[in-house]
DSSP file (Angstrom, degrees, kcal/mol; ACC not computed):
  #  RESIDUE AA STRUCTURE BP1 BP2  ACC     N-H-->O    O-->H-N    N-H-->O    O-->H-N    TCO  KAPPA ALPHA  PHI   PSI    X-CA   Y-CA   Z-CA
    1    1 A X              0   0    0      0, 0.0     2,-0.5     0, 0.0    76,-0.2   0.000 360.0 360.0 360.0 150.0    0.0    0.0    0.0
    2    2 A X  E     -a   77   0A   0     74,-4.1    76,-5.0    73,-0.1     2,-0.6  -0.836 360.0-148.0 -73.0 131.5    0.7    3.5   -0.2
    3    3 A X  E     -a   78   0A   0     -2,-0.5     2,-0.6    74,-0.2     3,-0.4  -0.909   5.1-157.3 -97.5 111.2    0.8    5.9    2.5
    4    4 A X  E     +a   79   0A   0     74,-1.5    76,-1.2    -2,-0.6    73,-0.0  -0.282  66.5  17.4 -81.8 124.6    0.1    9.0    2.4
    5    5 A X    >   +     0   0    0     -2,-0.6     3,-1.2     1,-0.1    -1,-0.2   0.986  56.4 173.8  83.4  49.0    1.2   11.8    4.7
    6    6 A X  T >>  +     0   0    0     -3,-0.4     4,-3.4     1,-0.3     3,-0.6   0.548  69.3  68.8 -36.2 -41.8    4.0   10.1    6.2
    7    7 A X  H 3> S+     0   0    0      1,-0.3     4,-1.4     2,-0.2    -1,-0.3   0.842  86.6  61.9 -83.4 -29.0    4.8   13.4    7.9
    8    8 A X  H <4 S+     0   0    0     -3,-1.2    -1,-0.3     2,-0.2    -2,-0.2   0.238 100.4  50.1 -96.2  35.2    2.0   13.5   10.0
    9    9 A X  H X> S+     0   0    0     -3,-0.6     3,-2.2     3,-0.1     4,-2.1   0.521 117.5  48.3 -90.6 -57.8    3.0   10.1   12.1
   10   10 A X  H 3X S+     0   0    0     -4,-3.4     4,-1.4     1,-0.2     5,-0.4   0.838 107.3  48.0 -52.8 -67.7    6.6   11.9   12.4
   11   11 A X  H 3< S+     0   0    0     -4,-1.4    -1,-0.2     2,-0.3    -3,-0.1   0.604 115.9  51.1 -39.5 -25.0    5.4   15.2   13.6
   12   12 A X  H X> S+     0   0    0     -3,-2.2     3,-5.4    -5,-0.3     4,-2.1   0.871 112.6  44.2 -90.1 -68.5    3.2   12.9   16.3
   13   13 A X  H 3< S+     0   0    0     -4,-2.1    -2,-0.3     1,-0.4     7,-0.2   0.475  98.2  65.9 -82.3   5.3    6.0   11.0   17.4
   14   14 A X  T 3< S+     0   0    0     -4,-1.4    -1,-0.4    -5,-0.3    -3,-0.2   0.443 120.4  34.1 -80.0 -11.2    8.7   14.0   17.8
   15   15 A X  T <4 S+     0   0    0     -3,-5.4     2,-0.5    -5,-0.4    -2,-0.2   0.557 124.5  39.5-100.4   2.9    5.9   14.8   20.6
   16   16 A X  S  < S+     0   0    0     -4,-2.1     4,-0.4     1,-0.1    -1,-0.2  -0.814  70.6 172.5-117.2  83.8    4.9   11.4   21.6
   17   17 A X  S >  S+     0   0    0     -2,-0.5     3,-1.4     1,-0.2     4,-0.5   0.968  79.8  69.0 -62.7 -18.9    8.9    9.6   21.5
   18   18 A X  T >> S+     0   0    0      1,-0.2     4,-0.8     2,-0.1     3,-0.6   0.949 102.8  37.6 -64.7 -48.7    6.9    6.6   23.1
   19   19 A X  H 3> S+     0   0    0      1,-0.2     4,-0.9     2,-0.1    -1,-0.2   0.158  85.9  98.6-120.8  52.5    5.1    6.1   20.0
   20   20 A X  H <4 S+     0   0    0     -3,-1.4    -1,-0.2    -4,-0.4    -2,-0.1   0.813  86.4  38.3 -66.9 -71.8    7.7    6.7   17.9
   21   21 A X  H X> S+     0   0    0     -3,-0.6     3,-1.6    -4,-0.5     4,-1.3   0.897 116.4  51.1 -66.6 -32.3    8.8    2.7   17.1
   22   22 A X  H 3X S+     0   0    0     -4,-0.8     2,-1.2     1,-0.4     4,-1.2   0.999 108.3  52.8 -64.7 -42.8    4.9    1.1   17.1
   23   23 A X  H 3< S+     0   0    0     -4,-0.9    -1,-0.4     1,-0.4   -10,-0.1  -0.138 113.6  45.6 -73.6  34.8    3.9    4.0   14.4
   24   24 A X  H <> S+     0   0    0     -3,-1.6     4,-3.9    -2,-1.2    -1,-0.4  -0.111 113.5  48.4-127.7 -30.0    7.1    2.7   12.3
   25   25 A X  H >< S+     0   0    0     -4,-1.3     3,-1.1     1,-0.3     4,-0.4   0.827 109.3  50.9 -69.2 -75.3    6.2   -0.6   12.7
   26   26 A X  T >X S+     0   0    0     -4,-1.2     3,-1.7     1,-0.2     4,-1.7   0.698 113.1  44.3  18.2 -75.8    2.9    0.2   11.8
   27   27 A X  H 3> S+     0   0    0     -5,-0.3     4,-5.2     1,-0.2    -1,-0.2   0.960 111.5  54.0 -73.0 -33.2    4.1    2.1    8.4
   28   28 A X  H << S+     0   0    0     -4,-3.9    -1,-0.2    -3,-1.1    -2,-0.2   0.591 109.7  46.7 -72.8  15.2    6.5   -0.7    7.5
   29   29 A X  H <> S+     0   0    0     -3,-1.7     4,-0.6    -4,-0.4    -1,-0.2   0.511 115.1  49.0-125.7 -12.1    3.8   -3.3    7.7
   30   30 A X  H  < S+     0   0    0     -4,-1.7     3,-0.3    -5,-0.3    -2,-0.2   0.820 105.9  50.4 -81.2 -43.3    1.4   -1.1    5.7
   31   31 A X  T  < S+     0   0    0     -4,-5.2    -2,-0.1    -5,-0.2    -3,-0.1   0.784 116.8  42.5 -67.9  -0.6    3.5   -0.1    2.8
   32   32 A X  T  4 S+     0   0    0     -5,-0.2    -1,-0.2   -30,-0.0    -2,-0.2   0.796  98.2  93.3 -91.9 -33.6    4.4   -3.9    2.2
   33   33 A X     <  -     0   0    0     -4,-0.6     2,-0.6    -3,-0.3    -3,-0.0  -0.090  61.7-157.5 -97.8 145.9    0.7   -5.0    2.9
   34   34 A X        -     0   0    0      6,-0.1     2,-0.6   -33,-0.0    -1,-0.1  -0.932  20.3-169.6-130.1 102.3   -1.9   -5.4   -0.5
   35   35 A X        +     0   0    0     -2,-0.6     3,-0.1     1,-0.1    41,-0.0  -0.850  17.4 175.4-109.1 135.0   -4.6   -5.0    1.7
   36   36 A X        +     0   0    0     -2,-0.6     2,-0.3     1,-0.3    -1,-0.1   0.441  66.9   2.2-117.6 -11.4   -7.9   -6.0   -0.9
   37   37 A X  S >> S-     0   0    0      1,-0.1     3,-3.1    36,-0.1     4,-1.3  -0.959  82.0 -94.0-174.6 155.0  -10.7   -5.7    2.0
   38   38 A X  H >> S+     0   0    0      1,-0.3     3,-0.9    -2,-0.3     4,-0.9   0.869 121.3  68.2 -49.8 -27.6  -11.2   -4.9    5.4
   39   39 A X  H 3> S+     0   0    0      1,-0.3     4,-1.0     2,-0.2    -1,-0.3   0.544  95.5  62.9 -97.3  -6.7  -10.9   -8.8    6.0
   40   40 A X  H <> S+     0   0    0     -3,-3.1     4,-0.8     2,-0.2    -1,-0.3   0.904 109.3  32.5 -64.6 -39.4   -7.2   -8.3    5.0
   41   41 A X  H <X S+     0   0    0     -4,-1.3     4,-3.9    -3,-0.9     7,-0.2   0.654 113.9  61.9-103.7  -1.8   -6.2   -6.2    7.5
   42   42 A X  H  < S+     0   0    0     -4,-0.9    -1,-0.2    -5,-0.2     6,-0.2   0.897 103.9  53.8 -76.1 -29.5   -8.5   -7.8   10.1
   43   43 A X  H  < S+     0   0    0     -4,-1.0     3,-0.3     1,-0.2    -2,-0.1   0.828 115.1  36.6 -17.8 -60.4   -6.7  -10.8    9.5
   44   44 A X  H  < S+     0   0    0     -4,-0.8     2,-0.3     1,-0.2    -1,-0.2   0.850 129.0  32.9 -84.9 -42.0   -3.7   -9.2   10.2
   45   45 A X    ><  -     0   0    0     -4,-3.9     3,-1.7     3,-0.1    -1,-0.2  -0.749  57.9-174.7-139.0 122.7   -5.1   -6.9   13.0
   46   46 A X  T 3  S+     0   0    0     -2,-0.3    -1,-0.1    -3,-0.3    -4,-0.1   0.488  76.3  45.4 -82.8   5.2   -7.5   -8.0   14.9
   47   47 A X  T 3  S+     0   0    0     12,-0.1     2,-0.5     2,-0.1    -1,-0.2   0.200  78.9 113.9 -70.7  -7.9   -8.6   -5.0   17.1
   48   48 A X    <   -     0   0    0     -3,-1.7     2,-0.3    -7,-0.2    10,-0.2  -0.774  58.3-151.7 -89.6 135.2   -8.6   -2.4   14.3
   49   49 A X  E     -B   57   0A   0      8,-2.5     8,-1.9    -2,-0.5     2,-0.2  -0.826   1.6-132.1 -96.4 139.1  -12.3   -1.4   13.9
   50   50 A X  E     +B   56   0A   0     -2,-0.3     2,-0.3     6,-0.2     6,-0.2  -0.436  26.8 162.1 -46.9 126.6  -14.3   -0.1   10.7
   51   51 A X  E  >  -B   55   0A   0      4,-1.1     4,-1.2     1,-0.2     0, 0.0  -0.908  42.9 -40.6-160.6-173.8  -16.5    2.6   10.2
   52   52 A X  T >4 S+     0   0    0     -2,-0.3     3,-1.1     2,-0.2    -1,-0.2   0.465 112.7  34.4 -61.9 149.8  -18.0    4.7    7.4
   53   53 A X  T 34 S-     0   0    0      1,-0.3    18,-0.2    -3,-0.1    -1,-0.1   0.915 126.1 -76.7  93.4  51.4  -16.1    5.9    4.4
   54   54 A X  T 34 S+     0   0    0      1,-0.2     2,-0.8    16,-0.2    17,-0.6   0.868  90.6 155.6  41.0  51.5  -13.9    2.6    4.3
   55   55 A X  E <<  -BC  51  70A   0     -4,-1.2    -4,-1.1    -3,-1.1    15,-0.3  -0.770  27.0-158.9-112.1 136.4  -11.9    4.5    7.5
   56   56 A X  E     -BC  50  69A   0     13,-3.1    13,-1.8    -2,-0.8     2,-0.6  -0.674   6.0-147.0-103.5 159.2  -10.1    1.9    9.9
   57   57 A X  E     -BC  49  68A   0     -8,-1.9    -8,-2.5    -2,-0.2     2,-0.4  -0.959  14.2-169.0-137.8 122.3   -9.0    2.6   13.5
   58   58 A X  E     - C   0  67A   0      9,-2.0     9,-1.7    -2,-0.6     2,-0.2  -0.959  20.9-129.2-119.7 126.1   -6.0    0.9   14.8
   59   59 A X  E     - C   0  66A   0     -2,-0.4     2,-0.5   -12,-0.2     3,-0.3  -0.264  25.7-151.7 -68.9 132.3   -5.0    0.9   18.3
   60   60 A X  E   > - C   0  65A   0      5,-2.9     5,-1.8     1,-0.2     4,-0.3  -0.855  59.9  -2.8 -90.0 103.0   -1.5    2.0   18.7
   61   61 A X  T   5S-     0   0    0     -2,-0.5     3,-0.5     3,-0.2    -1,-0.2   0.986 137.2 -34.8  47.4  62.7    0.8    1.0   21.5
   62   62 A X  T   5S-     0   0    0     -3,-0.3    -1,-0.1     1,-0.2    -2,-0.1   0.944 120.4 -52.4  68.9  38.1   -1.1   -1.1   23.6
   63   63 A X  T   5S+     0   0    0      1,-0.1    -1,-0.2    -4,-0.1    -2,-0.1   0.913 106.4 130.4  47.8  17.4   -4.3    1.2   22.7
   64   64 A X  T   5S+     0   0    0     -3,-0.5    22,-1.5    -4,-0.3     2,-0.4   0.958  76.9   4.6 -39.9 -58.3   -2.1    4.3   23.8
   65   65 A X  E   <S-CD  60  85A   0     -5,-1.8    -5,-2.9    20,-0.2     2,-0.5  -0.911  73.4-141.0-139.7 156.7   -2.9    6.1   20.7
   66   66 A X  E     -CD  59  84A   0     18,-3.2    18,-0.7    -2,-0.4     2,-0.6  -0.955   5.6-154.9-139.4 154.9   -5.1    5.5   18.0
   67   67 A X  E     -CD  58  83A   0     -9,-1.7    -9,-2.0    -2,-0.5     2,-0.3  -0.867   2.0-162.4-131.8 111.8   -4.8    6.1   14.1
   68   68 A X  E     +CD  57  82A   0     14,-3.9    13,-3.7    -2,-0.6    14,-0.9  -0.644  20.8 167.4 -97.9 142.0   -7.7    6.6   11.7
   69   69 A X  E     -CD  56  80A   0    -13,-1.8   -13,-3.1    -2,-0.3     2,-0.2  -0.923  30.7-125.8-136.4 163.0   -6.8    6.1    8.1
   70   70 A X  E     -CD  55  79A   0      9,-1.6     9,-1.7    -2,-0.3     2,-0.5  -0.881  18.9-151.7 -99.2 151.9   -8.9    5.7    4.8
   71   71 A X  E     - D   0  78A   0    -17,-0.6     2,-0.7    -2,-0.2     7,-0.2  -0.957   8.7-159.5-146.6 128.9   -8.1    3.0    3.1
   72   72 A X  E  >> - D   0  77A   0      5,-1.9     4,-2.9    -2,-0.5     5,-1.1  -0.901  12.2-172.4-108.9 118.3   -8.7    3.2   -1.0
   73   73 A X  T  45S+     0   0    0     -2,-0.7    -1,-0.2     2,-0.2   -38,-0.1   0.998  77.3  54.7 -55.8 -62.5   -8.9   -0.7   -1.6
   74   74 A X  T  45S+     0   0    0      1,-0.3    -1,-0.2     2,-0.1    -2,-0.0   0.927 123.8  26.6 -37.6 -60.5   -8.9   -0.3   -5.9
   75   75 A X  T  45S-     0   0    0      2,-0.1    -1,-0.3     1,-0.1    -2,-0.2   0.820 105.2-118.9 -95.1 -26.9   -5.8    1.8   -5.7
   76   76 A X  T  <5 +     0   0    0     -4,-2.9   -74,-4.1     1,-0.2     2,-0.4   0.897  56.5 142.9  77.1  42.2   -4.0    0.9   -2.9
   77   77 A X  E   < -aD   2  72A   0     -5,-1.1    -5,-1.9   -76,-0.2     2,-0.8  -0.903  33.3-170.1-123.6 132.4   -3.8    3.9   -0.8
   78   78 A X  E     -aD   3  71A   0    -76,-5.0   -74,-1.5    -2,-0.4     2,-0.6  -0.825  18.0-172.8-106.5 113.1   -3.9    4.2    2.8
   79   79 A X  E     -aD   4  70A   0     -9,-1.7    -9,-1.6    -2,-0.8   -74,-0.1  -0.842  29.1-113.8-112.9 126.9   -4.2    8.3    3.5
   80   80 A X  E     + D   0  69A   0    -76,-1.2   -11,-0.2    -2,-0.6    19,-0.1  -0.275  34.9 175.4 -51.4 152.5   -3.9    9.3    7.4
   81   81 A X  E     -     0   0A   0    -13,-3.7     2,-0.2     1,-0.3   -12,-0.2   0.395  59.1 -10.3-131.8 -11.8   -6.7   10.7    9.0
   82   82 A X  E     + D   0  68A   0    -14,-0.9   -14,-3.9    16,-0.1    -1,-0.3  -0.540  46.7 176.9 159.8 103.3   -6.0   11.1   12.7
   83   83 A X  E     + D   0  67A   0    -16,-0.3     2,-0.3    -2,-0.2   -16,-0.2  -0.978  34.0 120.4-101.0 126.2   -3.2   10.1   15.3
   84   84 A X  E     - D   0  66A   0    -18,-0.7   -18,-3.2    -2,-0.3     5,-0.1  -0.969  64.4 -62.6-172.0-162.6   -3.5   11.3   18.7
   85   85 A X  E  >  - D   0  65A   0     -2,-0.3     4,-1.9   -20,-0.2     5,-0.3  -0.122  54.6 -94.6 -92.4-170.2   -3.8   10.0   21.9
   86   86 A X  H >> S+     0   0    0    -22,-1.5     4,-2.7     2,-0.2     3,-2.6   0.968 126.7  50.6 -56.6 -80.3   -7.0    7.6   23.5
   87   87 A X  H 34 S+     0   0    0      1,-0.3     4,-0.3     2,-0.2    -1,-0.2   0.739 112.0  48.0   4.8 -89.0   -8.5   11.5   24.8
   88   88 A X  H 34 S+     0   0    0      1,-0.2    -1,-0.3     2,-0.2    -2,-0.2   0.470 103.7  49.0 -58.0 -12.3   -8.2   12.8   21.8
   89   89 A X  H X< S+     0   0    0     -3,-2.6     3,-3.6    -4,-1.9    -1,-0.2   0.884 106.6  68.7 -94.4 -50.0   -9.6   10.5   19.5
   90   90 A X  T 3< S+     0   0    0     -4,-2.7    -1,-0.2    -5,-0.3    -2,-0.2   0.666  94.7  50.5  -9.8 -41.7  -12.5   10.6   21.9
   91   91 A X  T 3  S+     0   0    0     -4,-0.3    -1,-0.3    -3,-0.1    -2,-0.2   0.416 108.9  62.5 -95.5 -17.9  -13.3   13.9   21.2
   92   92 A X  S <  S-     0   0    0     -3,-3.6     2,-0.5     5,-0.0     3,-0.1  -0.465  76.6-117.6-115.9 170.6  -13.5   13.3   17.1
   93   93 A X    >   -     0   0    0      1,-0.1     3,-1.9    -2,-0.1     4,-0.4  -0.974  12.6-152.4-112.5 136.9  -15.4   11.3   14.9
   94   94 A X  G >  S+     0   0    0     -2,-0.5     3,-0.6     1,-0.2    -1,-0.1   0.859  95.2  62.7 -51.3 -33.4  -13.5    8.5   12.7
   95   95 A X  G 3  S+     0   0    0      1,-0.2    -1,-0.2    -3,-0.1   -40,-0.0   0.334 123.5  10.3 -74.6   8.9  -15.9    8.7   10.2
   96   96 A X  G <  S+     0   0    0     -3,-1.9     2,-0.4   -15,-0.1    -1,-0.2  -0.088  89.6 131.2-170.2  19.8  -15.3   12.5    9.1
   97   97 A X    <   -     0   0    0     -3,-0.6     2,-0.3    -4,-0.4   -15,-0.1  -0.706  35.9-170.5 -88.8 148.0  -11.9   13.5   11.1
   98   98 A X        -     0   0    0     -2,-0.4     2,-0.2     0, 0.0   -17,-0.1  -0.960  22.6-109.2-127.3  98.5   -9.4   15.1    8.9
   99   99 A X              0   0    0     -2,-0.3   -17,-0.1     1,-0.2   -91,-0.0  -0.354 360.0 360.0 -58.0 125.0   -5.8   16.1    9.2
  100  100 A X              0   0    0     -2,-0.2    -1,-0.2   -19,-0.1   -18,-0.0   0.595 360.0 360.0-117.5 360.0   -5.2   19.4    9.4
């Protein structure tokens, strides 16, 4: 897969150093992944939840932080939507959160 916006995982973890290595793991295990349906990446993990607008939420470091992406299946692009911490994602909705 592609990932897009690469910069906003770094830009989180030069203020989070904790979740610095999972968000790497995380990217190297998406851009290698040809993920073809949600049942791909549930497969792979099973705690990331679904919701509208094909956008997945994967717990990050032990459900430290969580990270909404959108996921275009066809093309095989995963575009961030939303890292921050348990709080903050509280506060959003996955289905319409945006990086800004």
């Amino acid at each position: 897969m592609k990932v897009i916006a690469l910069g906003t995982l770094r830009s989180f973890w030069e203020a989070h150093a904790d979740a610095e290595q999972p968000l790497k793991a995380w990217y190297d295990e998406a851009k290698e992944a040809k993920w073809a349906t949600p049942q791909d990446i549930k497969a792979r993990y099973a705690s990331a939840s679904f919701v509208a607008r094909n956008r997945v939420v994967f717990n990050i470091k032990g459900n430290d932080y969580r990270l909404v992406v959108a996921v275009a299946y066809n093309v095989g692009v995963v575009y961030i939507k939303f890292i921050g911490t348990h709080a903050e994602y509280d506060k959003v909705d996955a289905a319409t959160v945006e990086h800004t």
